[in-house]
DRENLUM-672596 format. One record per residue: x, y, z of N, C-alpha, C, O in turn. Coordinates in steps of 0.02 Angstrom, whole numbers, padded with zeros to 5 digits, always signed. Layout:
DRENLUM-672596
XYZXYZXYZXYZ ...
//
This chain:
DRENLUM-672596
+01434-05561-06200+01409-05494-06195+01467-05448-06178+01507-05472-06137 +01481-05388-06200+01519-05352-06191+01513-05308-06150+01456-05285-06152 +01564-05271-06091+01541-05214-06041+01487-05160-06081+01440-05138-06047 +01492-05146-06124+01442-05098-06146+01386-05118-06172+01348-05074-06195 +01373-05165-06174+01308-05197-06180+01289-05217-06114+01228-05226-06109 +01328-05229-06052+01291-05247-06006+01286-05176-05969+01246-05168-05924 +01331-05126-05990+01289-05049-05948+01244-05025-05993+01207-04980-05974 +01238-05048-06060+01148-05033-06078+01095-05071-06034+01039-05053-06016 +01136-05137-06020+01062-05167-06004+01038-05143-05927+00979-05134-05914 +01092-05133-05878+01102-05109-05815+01043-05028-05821+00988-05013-05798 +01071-05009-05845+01015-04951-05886+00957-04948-05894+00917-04905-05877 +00949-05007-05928+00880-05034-05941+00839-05049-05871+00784-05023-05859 +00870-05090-05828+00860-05102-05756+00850-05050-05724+00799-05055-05690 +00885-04986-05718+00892-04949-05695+00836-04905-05700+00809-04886-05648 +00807-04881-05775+00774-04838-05777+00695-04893-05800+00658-04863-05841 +00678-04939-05786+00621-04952-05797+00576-04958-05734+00537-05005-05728 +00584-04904-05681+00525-04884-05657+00503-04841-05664+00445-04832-05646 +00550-04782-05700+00521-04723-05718+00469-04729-05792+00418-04696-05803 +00498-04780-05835+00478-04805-05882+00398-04845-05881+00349-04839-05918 +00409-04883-05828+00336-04911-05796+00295-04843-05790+00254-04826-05833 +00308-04812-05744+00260-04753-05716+00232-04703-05754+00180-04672-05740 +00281-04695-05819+00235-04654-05872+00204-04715-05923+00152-04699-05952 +00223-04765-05933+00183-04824-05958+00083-04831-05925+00034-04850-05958 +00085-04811-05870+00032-04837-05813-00007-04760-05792-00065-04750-05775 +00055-04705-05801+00022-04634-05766-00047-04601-05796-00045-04572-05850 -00100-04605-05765-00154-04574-05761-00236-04619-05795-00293-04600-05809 -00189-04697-05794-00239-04757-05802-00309-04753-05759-00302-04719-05708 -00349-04769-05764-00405-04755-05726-00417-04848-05705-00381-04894-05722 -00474-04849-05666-00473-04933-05621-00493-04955-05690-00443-04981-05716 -00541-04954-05727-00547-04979-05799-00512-04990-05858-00520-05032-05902 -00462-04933-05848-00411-04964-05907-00367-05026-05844-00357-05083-05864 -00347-05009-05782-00276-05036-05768-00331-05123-05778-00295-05166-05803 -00386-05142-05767-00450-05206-05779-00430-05232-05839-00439-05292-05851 -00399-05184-05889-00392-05183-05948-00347-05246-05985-00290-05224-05980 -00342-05307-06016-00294-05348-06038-00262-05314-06073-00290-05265-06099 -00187-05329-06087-00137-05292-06139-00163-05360-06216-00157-05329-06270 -00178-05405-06224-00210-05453-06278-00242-05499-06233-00239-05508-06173 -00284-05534-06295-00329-05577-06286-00315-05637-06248-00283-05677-06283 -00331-05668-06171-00315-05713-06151-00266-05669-06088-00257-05687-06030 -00250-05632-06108-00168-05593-06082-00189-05588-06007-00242-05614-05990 -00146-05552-05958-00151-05512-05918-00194-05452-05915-00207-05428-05970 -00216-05425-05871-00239-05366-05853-00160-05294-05856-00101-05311-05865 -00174-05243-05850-00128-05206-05853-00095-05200-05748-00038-05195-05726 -00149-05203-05718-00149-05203-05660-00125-05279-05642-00177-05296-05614 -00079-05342-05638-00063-05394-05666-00004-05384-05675+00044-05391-05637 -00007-05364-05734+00078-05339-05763+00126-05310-05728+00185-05324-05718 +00078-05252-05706+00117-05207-05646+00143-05230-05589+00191-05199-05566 +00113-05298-05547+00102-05331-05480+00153-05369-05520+00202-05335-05502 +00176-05410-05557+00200-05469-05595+00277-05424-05583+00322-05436-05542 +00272-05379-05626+00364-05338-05626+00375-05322-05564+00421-05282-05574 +00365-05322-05495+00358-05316-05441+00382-05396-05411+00437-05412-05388 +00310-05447-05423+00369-05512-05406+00416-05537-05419+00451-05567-05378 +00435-05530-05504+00468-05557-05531+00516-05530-05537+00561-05570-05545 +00540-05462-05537+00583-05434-05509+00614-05459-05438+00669-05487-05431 +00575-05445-05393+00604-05468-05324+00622-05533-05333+00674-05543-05303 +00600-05587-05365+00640-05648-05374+00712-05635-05409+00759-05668-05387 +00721-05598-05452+00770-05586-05497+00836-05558-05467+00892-05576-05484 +00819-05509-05415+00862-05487-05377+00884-05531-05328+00945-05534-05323 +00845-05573-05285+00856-05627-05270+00913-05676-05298+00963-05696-05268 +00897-05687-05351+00928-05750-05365+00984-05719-05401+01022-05753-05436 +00991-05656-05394+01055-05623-05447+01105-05625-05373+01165-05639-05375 +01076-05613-05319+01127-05595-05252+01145-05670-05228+01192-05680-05189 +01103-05725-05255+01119-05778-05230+01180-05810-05261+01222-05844-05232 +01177-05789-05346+01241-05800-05394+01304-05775-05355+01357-05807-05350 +01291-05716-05330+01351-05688-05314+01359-05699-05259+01411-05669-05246 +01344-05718-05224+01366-05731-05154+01384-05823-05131+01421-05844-05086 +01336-05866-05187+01363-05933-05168+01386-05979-05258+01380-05967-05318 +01418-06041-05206+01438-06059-05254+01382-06089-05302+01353-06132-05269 +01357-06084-05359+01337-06125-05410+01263-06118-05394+01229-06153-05431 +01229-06084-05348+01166-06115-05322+01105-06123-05364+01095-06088-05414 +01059-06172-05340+00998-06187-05356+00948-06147-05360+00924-06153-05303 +00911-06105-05391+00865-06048-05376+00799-06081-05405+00788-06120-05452 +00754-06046-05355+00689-06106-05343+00629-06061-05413+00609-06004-05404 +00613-06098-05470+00555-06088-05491+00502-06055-05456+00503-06056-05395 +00451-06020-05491+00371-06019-05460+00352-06021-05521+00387-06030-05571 +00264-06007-05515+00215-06000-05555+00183-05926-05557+00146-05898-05517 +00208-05907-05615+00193-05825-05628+00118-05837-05616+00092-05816-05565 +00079-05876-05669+00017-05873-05674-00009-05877-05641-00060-05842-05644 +00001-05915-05589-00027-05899-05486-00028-05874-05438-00057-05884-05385 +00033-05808-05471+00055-05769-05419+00007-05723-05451-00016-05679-05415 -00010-05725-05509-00038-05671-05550-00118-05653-05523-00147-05599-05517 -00146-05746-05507-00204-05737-05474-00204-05705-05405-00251-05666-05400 -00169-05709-05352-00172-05716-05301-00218-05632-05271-00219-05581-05305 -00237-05636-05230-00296-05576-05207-00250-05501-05184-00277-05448-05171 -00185-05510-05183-00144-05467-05183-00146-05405-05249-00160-05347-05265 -00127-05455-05265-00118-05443-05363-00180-05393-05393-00170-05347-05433 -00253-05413-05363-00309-05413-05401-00344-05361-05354-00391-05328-05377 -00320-05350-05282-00344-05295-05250-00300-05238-05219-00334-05189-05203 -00223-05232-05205-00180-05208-05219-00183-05137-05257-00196-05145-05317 -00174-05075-05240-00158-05017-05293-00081-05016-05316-00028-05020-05285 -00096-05009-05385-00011-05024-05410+00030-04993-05391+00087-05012-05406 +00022-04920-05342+00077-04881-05322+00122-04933-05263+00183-04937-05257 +00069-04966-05225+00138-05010-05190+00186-05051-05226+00244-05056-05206 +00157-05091-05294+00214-05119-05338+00258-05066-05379+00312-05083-05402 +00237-05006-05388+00268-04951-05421+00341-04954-05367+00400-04964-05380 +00301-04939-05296+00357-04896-05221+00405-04956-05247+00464-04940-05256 +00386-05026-05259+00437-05092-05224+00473-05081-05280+00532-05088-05266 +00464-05066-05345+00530-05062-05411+00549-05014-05418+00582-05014-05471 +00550-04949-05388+00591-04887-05356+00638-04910-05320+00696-04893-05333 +00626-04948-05275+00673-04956-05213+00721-05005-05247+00780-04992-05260 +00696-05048-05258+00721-05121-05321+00766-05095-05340+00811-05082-05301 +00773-05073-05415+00792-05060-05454+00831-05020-05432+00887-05036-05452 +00832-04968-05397+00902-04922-05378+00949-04959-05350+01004-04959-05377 +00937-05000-05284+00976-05065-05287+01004-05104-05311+01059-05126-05293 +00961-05126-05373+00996-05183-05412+01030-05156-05457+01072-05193-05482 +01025-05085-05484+01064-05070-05531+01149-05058-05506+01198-05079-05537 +01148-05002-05418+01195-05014-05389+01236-05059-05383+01296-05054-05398 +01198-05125-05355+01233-05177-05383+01282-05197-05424+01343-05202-05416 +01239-05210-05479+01280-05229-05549+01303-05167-05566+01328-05192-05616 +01317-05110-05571+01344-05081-05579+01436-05068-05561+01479-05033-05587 +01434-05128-05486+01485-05113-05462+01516-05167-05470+01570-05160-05440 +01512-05243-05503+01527-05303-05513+01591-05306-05553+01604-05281-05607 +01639-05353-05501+01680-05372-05551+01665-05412-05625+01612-05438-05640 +01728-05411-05667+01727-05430-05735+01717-05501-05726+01685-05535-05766 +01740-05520-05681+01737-05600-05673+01681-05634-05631+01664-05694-05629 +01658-05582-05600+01590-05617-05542+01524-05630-05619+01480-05673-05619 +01534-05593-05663+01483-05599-05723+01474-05673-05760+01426-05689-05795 +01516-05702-05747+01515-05795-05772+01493-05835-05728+01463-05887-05743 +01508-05814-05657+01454-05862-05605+01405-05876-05628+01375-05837-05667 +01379-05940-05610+01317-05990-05627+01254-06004-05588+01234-05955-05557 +01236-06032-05584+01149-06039-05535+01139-06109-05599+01159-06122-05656 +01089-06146-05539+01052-06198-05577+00989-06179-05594+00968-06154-05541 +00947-06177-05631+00883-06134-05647+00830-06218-05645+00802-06226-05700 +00814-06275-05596+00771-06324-05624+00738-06332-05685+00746-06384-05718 +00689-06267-05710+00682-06267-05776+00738-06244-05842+00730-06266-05899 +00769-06218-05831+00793-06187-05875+00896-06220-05893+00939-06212-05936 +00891-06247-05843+00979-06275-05839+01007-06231-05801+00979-06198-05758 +01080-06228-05820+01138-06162-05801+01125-06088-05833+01121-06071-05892 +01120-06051-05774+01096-05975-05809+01173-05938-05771+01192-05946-05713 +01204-05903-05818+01252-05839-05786+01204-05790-05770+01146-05780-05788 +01244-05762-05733+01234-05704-05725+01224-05639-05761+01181-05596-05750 +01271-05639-05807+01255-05615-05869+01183-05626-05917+01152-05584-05949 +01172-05690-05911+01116-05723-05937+01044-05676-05900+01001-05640-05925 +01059-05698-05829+01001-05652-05765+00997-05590-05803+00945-05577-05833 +01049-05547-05804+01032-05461-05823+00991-05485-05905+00931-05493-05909 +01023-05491-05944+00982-05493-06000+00924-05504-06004+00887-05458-06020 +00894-05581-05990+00853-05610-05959+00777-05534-05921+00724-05518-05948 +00804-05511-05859+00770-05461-05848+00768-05388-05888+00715-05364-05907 +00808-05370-05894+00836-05327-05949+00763-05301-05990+00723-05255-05984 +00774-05370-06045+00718-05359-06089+00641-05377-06063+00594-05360-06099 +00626-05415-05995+00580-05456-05965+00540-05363-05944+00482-05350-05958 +00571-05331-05920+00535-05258-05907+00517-05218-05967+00468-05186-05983 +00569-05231-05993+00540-05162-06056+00492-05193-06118+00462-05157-06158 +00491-05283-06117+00453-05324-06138+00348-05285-06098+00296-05258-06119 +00377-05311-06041+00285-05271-06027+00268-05190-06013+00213-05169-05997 +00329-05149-06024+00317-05093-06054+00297-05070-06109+00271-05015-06111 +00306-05103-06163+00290-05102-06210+00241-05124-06213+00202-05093-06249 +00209-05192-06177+00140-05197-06190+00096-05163-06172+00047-05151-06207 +00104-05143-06120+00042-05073-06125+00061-05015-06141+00012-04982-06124 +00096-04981-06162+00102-04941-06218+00071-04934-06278+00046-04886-06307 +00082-05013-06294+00067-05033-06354-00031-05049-06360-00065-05054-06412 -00054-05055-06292-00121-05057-06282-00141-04985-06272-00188-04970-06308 -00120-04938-06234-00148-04889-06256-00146-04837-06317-00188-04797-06340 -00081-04853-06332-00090-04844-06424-00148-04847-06451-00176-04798-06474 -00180-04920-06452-00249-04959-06491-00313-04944-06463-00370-04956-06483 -00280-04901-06386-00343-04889-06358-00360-04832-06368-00420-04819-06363 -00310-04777-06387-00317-04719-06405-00321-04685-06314-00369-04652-06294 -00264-04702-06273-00303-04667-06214-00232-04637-06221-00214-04593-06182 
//
């Protein structure tokens, strides 16, 4: 990946809570009930989801950089997805947590040496992930479920 592909993607990080918030702004409790497809998530889900999975991400991006090689621990989206948090929760607290996030993490990587970007992590599922790998990885993982509800209220006509 080249520096200018990784300050697009930093970018991308950067501005997808503002991106979330007009994705989600003026949803009512029935649409956010709403699945983005069949089987899928709820929209209210999605929102709680970029919130955990984010905070893991940042996590395990500060853990790259700060130790050698480390192990970063799996979960289960699909359980975090159930959990009574998730399902009773108003999305403005997962909104507040990827405001705060994301200005952070973009700071971050924004300020990274050329060489801290090849550090490694063991991913159990996944093998050796860089760091580089992490930004991309999230990068598209946000603007991936922005688009899905976008793309649902498109079809929904709302």
């Amino acid at each position: 990946m080249t520096a200018a592909e990784r300050t697009e993607e930093i970018a991308m990080i950067r501005s997808l809570p503002a991106d979330l918030e007009a994705a989600v702004r003026d949803l009512n409790p029935q649409q956010l009930a709403t699945a983005y497809r069949r089987d899928g998530w709820t929209i209210r889900q999605v929102v709680h989801h970029l919130a955990d999975s984010h905070m893991n991400a940042f996590i395990r991006m500060k853990l790259v950089i700060t130790e050698d090689h480390p192990t970063v621990k799996p979960y289960d989206q699909d359980r975090w997805a159930e959990t009574d948090d998730v399902g009773q929760a108003d999305i403005r607290a997962s909104l507040e947590i990827l405001r705060g996030l994301h200005q952070r993490w973009s700071v971050l990587l924004e300020r990274l040496p050329e060489e801290t970007w090849r550090r490694t992590a063991h991913h159990p599922e996944r093998g050796e992930i860089s760091l580089e790998q992490f930004l991309d990885m999230y990068a598209v993982h946000g603007k991936t479920h922005v688009q899905q509800i976008t793309g649902l209220r498109k079809a929904q006509g709302w």
